[in-house]
GULO-344885 format. One record per residue (C-alpha): residue number from 1; residue in one letter; x, y, z. Coordinates in steps of 0.1 Angstrom, whole numbers, plus 5000, padded with zeros to 4 digits. Layout:
N
atom i: NUM&aa: a&x: X&y: Y&z: Z
...
END
This chain:
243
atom i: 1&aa: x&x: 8104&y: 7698&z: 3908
atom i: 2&aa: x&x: 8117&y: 7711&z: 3938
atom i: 3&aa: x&x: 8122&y: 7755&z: 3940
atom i: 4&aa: x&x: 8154&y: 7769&z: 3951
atom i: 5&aa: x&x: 8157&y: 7803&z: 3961
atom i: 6&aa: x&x: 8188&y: 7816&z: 3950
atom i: 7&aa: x&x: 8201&y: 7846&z: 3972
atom i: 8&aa: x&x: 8222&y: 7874&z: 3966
atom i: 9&aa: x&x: 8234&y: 7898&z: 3985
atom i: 10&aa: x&x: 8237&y: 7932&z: 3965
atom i: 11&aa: x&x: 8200&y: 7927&z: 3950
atom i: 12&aa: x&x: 8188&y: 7920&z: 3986
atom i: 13&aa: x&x: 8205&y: 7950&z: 3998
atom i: 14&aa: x&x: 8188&y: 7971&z: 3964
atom i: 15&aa: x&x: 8158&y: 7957&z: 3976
atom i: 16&aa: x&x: 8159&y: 7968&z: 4013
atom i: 17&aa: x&x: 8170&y: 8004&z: 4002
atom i: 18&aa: x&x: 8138&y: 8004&z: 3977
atom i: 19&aa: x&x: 8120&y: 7991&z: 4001
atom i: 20&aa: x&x: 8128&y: 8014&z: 4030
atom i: 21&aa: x&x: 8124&y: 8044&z: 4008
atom i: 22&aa: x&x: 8088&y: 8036&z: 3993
atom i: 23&aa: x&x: 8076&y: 8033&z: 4030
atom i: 24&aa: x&x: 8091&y: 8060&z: 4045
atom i: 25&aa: x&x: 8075&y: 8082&z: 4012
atom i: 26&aa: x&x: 8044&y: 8064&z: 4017
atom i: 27&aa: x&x: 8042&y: 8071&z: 4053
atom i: 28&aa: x&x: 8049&y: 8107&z: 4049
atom i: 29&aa: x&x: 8022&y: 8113&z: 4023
atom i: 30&aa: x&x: 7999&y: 8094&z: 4046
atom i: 31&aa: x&x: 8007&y: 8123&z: 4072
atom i: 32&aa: x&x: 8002&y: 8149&z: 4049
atom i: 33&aa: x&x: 7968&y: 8135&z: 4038
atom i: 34&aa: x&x: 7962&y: 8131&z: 4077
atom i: 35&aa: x&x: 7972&y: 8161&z: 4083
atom i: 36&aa: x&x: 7947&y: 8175&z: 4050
atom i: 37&aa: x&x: 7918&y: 8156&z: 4065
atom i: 38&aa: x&x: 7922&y: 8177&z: 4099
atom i: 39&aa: x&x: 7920&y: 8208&z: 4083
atom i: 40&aa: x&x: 7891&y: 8199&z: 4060
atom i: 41&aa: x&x: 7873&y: 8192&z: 4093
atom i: 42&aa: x&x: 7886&y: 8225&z: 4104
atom i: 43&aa: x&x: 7870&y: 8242&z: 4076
atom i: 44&aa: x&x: 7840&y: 8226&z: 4080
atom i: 45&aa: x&x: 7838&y: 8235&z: 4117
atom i: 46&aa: x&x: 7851&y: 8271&z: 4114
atom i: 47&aa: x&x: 7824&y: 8277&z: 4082
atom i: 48&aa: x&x: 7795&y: 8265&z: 4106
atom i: 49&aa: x&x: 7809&y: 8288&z: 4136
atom i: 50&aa: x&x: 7788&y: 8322&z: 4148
atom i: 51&aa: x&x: 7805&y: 8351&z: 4124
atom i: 52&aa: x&x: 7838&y: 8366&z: 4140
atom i: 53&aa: x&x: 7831&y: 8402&z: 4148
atom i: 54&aa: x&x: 7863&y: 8424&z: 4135
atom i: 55&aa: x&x: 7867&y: 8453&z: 4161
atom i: 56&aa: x&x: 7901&y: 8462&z: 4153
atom i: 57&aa: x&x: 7919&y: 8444&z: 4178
atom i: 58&aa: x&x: 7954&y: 8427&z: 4164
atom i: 59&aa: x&x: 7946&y: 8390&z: 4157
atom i: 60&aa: x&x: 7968&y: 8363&z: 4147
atom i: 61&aa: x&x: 7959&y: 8352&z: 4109
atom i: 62&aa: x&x: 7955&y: 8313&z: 4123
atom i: 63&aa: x&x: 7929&y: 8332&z: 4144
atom i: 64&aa: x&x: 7908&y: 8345&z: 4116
atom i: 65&aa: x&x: 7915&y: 8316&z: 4089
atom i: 66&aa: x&x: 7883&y: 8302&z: 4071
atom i: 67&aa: x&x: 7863&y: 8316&z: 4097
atom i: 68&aa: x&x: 7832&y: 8337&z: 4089
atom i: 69&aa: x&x: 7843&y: 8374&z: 4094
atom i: 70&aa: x&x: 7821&y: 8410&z: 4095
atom i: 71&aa: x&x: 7835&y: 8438&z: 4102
atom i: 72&aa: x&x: 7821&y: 8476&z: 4098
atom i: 73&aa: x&x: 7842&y: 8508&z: 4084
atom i: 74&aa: x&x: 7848&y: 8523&z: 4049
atom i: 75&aa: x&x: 7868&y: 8509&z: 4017
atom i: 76&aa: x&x: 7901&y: 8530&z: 4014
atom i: 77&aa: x&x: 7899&y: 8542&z: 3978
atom i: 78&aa: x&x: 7928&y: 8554&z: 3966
atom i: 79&aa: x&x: 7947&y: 8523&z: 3968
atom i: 80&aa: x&x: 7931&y: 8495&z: 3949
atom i: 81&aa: x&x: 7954&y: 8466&z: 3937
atom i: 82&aa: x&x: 7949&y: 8446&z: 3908
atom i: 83&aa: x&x: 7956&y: 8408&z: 3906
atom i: 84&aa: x&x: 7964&y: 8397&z: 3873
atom i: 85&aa: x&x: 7961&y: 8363&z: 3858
atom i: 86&aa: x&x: 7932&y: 8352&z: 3878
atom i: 87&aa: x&x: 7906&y: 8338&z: 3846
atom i: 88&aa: x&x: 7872&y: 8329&z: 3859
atom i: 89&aa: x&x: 7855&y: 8305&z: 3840
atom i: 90&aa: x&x: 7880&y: 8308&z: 3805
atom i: 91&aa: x&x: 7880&y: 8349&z: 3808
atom i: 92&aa: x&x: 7912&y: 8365&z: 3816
atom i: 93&aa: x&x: 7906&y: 8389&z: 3843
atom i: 94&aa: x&x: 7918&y: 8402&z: 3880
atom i: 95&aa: x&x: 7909&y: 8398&z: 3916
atom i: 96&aa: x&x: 7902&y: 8436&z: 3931
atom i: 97&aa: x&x: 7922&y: 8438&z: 3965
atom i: 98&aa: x&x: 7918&y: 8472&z: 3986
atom i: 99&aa: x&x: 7921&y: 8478&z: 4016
atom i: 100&aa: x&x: 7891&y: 8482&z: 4045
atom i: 101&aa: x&x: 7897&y: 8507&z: 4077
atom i: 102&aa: x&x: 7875&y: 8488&z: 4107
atom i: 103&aa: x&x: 7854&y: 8517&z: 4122
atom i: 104&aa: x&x: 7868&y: 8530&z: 4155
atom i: 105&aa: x&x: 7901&y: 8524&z: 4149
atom i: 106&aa: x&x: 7936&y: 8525&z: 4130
atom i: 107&aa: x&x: 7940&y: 8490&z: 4123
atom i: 108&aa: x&x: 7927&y: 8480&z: 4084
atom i: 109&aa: x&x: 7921&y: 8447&z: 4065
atom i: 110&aa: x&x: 7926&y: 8436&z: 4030
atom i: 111&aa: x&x: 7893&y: 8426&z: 4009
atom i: 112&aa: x&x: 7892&y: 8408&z: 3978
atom i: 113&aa: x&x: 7859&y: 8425&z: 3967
atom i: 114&aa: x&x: 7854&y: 8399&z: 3937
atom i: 115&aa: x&x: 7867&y: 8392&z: 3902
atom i: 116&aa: x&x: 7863&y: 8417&z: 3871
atom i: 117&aa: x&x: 7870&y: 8409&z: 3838
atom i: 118&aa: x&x: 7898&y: 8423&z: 3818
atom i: 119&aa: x&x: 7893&y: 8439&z: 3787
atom i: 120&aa: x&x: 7911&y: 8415&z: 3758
atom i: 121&aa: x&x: 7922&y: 8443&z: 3733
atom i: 122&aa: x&x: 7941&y: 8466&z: 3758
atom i: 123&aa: x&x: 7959&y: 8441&z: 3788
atom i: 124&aa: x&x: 7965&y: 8466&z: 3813
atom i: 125&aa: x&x: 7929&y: 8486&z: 3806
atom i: 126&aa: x&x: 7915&y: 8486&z: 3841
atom i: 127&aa: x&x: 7882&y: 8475&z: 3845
atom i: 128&aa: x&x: 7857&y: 8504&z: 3861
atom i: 129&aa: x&x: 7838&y: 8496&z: 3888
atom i: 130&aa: x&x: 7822&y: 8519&z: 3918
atom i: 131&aa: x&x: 7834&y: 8515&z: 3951
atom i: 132&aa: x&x: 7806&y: 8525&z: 3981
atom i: 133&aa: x&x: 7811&y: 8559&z: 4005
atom i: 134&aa: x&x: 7810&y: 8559&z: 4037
atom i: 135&aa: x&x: 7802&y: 8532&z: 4062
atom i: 136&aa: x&x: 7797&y: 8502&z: 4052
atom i: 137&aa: x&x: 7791&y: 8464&z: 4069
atom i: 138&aa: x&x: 7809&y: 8438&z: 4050
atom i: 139&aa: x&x: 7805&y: 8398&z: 4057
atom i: 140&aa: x&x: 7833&y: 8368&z: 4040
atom i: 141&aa: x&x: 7856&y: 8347&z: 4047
atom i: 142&aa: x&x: 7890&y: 8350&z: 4065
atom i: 143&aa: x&x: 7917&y: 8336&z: 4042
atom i: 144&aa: x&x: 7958&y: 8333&z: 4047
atom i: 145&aa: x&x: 7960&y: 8349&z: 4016
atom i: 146&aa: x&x: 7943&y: 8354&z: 3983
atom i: 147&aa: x&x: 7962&y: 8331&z: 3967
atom i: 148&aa: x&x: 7997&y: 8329&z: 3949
atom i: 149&aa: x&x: 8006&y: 8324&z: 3910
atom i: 150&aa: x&x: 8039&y: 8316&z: 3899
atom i: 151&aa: x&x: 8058&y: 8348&z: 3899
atom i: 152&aa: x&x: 8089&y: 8354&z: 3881
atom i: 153&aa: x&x: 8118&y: 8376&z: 3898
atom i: 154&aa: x&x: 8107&y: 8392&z: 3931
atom i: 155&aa: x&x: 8077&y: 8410&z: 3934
atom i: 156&aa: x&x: 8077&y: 8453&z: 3929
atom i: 157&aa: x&x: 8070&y: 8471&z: 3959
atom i: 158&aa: x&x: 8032&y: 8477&z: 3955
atom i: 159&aa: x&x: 8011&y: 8510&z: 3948
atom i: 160&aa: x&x: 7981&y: 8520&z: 3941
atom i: 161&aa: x&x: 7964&y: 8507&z: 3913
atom i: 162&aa: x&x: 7989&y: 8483&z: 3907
atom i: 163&aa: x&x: 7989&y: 8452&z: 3888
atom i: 164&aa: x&x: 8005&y: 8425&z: 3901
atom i: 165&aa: x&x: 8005&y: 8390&z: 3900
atom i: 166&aa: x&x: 8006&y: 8387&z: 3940
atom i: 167&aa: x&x: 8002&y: 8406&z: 3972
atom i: 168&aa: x&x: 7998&y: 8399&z: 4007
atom i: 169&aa: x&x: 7986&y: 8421&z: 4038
atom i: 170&aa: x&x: 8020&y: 8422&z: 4056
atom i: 171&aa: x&x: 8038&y: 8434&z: 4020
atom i: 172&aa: x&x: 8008&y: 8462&z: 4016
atom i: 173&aa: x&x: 8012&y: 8472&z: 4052
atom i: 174&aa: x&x: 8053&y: 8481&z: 4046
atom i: 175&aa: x&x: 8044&y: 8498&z: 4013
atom i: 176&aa: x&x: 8015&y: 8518&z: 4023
atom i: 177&aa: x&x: 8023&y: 8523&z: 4058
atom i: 178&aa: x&x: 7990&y: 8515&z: 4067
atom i: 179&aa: x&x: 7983&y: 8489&z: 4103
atom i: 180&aa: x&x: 7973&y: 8457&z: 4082
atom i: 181&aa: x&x: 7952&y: 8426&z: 4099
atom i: 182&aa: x&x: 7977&y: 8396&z: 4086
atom i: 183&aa: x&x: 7947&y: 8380&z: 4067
atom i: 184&aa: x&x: 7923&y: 8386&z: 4041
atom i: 185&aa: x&x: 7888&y: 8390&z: 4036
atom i: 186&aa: x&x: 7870&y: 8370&z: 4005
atom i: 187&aa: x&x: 7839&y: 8395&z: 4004
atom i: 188&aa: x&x: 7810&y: 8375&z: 4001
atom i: 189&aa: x&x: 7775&y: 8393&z: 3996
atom i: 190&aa: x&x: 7776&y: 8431&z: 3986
atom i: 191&aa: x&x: 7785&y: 8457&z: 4011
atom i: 192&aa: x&x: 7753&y: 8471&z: 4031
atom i: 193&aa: x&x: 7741&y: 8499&z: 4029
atom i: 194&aa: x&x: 7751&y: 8485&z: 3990
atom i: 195&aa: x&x: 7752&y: 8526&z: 3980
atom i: 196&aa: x&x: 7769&y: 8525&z: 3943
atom i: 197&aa: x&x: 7786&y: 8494&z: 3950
atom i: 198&aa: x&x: 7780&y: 8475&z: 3913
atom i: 199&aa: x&x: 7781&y: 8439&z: 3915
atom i: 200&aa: x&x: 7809&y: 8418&z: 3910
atom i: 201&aa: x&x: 7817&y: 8384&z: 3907
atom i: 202&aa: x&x: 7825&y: 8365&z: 3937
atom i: 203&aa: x&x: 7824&y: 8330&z: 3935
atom i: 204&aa: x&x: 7856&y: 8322&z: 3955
atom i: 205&aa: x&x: 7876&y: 8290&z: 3945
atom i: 206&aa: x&x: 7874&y: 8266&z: 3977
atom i: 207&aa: x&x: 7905&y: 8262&z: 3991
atom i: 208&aa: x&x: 7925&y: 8231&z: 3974
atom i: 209&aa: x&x: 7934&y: 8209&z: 3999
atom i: 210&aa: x&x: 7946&y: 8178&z: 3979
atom i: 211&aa: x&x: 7937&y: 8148&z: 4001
atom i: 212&aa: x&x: 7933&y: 8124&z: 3976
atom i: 213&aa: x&x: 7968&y: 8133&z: 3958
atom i: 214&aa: x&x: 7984&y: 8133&z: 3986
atom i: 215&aa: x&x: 7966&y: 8094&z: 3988
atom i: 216&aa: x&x: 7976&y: 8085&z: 3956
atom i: 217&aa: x&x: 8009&y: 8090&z: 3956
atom i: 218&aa: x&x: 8012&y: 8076&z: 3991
atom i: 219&aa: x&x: 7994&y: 8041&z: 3973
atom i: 220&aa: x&x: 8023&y: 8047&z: 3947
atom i: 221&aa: x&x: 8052&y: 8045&z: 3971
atom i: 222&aa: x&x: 8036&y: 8015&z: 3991
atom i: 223&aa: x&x: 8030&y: 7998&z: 3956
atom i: 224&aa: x&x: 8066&y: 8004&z: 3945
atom i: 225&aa: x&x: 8076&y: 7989&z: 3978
atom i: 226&aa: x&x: 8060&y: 7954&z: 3969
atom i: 227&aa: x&x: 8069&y: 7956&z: 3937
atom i: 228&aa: x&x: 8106&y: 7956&z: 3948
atom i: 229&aa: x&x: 8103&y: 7928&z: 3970
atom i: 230&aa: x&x: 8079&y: 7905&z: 3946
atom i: 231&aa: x&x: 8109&y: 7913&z: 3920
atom i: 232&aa: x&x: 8135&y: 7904&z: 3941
atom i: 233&aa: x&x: 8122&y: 7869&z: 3954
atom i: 234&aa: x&x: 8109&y: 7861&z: 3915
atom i: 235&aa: x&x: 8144&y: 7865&z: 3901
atom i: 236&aa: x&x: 8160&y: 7848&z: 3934
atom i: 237&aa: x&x: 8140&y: 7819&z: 3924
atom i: 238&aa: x&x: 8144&y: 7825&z: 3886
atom i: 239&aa: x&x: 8186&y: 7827&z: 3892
atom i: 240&aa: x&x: 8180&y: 7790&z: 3914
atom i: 241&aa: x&x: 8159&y: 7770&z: 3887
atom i: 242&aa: x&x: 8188&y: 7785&z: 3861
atom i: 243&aa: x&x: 8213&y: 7772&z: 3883
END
């Protein structure tokens, strides 16, 4: 029995549209995996650097991001933020934000100083904690930010000892006044000397990159792709053999 291929020409151009599509999408998600890989190699590279030394000096935050930071000064107590919605391990609780004055100068940076728990009876009950005097030595990680939750309506200016569901260092530098680094700090061990500093929990999520999402849905694009074209030669021989 001899095949015919039957063609058509709105199915062929249905096909080429599909086509085109699922590899232009596949193409771009194989960038942004590309582009993932990169900056997990970055991480890597930036974790296994010598510490960056924070003197005060402006730096850019692409400076500073995911490297090993230490910096000396004193915590600024009177204006502690609270980020809500951050559960650690199935407990509800926050993130404790405040801000850091570098010693010798005017410029400040933002340190997440670890996660508290929230009480479950009384929602906005702050958690107590101590907070050392004096100068300190601190040692973390340099993030972008100290992550974002979905937020509805725009953020309230912020204040101290507020809860909020996000907060950044340039936002706290326009509502405080005070010079802001445009990073923050994930504190890692406690401050030294530690003084009354009580301990907190501070095991940071790593940084969710998404490489293989990114791969799977590129696979899902390429895969629709053939699919369009092994559908549209199956029923252009189907339509022949009917003919």
């Amino acid at each position: 029995m001899v095949m015919v291929f039957r063609f058509k020409l709105i199915p062929f151009v249905a096909t080429v549209l599909v086509v085109t599509l699922g590899i232009q999408l596949g193409n771009w998600q194989t960038r942004r995996a590309v582009e993932k890989l990169t900056l997990q190699a970055k991480l890597a590279q930036s974790s296994a650097a010598t510490p960056l030394v924070l003197d005060g000096k402006p730096l850019a935050a692409d400076a500073a991001a995911f490297r090993r930071v230490t910096v000396t000064g004193e915590f600024v107590r009177g204006w502690p933020i609270y980020l809500d919605n951050r559960p650690y391990q199935g407990r509800a609780g926050f993130y404790l934000l405040m801000p850091f004055k570098i010693s010798g100068s005017a410029m400040h940076v933002l340190v997440a100083r670890g996660w508290l728990p929230r009480d479950p009876a009384v929602r906005d009950k702050l958690p107590s904690y101590a907070t050392p005097q004096g100068l300190v030595t601190l040692q973390g990680t340099a993030r972008l930010s100290a992550g974002h939750v979905m937020e509805l309506g725009s953020a309230p200016p912020l204040a101290p000892g507020a809860i909020v569901q996000n907060a950044d260092p340039l936002q706290l530098a326009k509502d405080s006044g005070l010079a802001m680094q445009p990073f923050v700090i994930e504190q890692g061990a406690p401050a030294q000397p530690a003084g009354d500093e009580v301990r907190m929990v501070r095991d940071w999520p790593a940084p969710a990159l998404g490489v293989e999402k990114h791969q799977g849905y590129a696979f899902q694009w390429y895969a629709l792709s053939a699919m369009a074209v092994i559908f549209f030669v199956a029923n252009g021989f189907r339509r022949g053999k009917a003919k």
